[in-house]
N, C-alpha and C positions, 0 to 999 in steps of 0.2 A: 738269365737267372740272377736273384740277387746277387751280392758282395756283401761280408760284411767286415768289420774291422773295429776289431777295438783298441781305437789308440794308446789309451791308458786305463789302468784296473784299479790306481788308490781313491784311497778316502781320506778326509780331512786334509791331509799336508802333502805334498808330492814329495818324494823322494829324490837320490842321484840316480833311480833304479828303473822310477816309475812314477807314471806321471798321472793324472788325477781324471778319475771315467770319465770317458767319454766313449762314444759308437755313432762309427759313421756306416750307414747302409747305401749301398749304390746299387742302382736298376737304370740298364739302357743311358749309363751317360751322366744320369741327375740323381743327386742323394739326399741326404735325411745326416743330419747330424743331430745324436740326442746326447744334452748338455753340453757344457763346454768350460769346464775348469781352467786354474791357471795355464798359459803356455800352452792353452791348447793348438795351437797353429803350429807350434814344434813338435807337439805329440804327432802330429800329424804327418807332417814332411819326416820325420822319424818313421811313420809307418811306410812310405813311400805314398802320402794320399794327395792327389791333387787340391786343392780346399775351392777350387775355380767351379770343380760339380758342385757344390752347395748348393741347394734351390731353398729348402727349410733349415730352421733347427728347432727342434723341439725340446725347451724347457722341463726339469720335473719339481723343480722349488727352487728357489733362490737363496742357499744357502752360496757360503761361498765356493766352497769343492765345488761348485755344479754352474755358479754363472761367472766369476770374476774372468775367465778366460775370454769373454764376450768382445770387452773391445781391440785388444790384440788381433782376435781375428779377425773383425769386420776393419780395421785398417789393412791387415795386409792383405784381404779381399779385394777390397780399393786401389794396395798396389799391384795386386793384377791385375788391373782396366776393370775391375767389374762394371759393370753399368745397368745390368739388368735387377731388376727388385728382387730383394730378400726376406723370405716368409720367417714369421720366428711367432712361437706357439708357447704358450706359457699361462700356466695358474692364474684367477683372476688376483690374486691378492699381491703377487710377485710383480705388479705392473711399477709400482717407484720404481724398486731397485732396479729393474730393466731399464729403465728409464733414467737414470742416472748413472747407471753404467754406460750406456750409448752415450748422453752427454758428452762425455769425455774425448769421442771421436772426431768432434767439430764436424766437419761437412763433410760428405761422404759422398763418392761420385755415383752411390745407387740409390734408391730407397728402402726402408724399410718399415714392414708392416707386419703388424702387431694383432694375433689373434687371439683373446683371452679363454680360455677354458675353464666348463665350470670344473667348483670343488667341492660339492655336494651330492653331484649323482653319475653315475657313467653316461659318456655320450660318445660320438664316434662323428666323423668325416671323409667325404673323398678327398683323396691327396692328388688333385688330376695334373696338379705341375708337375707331379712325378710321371703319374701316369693313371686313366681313368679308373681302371681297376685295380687302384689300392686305396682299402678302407683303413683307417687308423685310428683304433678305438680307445677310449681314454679312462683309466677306472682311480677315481678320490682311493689313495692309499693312509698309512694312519702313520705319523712322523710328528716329530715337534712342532712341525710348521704345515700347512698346507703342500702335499706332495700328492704328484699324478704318475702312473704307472702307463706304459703305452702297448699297445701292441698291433701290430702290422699284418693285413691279409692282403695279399697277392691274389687275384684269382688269374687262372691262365689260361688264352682262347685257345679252344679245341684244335689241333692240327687240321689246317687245311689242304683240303684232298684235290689238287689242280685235274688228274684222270679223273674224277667226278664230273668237275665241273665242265671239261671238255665234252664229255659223253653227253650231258645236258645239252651243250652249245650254248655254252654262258658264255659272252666277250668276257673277254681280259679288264676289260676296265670298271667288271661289276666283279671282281674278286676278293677285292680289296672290303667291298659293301659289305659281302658274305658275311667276308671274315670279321669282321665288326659286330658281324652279330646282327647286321639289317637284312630284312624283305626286301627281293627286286622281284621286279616285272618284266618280262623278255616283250620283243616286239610282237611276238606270235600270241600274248595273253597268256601265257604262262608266269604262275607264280610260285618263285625259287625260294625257301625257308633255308635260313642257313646250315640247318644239321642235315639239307641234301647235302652237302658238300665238305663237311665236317667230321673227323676221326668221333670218338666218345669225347666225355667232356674232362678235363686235367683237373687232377687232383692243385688246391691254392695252394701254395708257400706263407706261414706262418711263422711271425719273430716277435716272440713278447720279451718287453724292456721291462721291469721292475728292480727299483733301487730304492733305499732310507725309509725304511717302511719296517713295522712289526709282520710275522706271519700270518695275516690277515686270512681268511677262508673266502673270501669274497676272489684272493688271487688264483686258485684253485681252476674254474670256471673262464677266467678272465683269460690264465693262459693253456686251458685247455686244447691239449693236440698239437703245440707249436712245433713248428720243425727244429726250432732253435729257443730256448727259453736264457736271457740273459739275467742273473738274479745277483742282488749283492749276499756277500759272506764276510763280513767284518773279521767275524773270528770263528779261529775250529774246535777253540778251547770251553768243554762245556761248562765249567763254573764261569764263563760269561754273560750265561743265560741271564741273572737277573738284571744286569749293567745292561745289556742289548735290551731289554724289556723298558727297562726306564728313559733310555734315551731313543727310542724308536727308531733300532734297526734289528737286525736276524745274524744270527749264525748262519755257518755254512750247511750244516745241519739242518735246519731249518729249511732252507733253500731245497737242500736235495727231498727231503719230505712233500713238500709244496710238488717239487717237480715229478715224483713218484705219485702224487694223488691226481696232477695234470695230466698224466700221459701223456708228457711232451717226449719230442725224440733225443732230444740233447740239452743238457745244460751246464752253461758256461758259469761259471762263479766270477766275482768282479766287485770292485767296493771295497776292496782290503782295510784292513786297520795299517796306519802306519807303524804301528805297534807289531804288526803279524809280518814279519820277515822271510816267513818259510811257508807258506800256507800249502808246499806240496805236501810238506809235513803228515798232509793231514787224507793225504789221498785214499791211502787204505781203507780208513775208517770211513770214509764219503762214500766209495765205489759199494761196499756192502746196502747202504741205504738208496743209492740211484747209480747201478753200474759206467752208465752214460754221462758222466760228470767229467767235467773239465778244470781243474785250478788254471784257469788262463792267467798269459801273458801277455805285457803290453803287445801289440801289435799283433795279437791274436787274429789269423784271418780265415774266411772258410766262404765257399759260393755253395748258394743251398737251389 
């Protein structure tokens, strides 16, 4: 099952408290890091995360809360031995600052490569360096600058039933095919479809990322059903509404509304204002609008 983690929860400036969002997702070993603010390689060993599972990271604007953390960690990626290529996924317009952010790194004993995403319309990918069945779908959010919201479907293979498969007289070594999800052919001319050998099918795992964005209706749909919805909440305090309006982002209010019209299972708030000190402050008033709310903490972690 996933891991998820969120190393840090602010916004604009890190604190001595709290260090600036970032979420890393692990499956089977290889993860997903989406953004990567300042010091994010301390957020991280802070959270106890290895940064050695890195296989992507996914960009959502190039502000600097969100990418100046970039070359910090790809050197001390480097001083783990990495050697294997590193995916990094980001906005078409965000490509300079990427790109002179890495600058800065001089030679790097990996590669890296660079997938632009549009910011015009939703679009979506398999992430098979993770793992085949995970689609990671990308929806244009509405922010000062070009920003993309992300979100993650897991689909999971049916349990495989071994007493099936023996009753058939399938070898051992066509089990694996099944469970893949492929047609075999026995030597008798028998032809084995995987759901002979297959429990029902598993419900996916769902994690939608949205940050630095207005309440858009478009996020509604996008993070519809998530197991886990990660949303920012700048602030709890409602005469912020029209300052969050102008600068394109959301209260936490906001946030829990969105995640009350999703029917997602859980949502974790994140994106603090450095300004917002206490945002449990504000739980009470949260829990009435979406019971299932969370004022997370850095190092926020949960397996879904």
């Amino acid at each position: 099952m996933p891991d998820i983690c969120l190393a840090g929860t602010g916004g604009m400036l890190p604190l001595k408290n709290r260090f600036l969002t970032g979420c890393f997702i692990e499956y089977s070993g290889k993860a997903i890091l989406i953004d990567c603010g300042e010091g994010m390689q301390v957020a991280l060993a802070a959270a106890d995360i290895k940064i050695s599972r890195i296989e992507m990271i996914l960009i959502t604007h190039n502000h600097a809360d969100h990418v100046t953390g970039l070359p910090g960690l790809l050197l001390s990626m480097g001083n783990c031995s990495r050697e294997e290529p590193l995916d990094i996924y980001l906005p078409e317009s965000a490509e300079r600052v990427i790109r002179n952010l890495i600058s800065v790194c001089g030679r790097l004993p990996f590669d890296l490569r660079l997938h632009f995403l549009s910011e015009k319309s939703p679009s979506s990918f398999i992430a098979d360096k993770i793992d085949q069945m995970l689609t990671i779908s990308v929806l244009p959010l509405r922010h000062s600058v070009k920003c993309l919201g992300y979100s993650l479907l897991l689909e999971k293979k049916p349990v495989f039933q071994p007493e099936k498969a023996q009753e058939l007289g399938i070898p051992v070594k066509m089990w694996r095919v099944l469970h893949s999800g492929e047609t075999v052919t026995l030597d008798d001319g028998r032809i084995i479809q995987p759901e002979d050998v297959t429990g029902e099918k598993r419900q996916p795992v769902k994690v939608t990322y949205v940050t630095d964005t207005l309440p858009i209706k478009e996020i509604i749909p996008f993070a519809e059903g998530s197991d886990l919805f990660i949303c920012e909440g700048m602030y709890g305090d409602a005469d912020k509404k029209q300052s969050m309006n102008e600068k394109g982002h959301m209260l936490m209010q906001d946030a829990c509304r969105l995640a009350a019209e999703a029917n997602v299972k859980e949502l974790w708030l994140t994106h603090y204002s450095p300004a917002e000190k206490h945002p449990e402050n504000f739980e009470k008033e949260l829990k009435k609008l979406f019971p299932n709310v969370l004022i997370s903490k850095d190092g926020e972690k949960r397996t879904l």
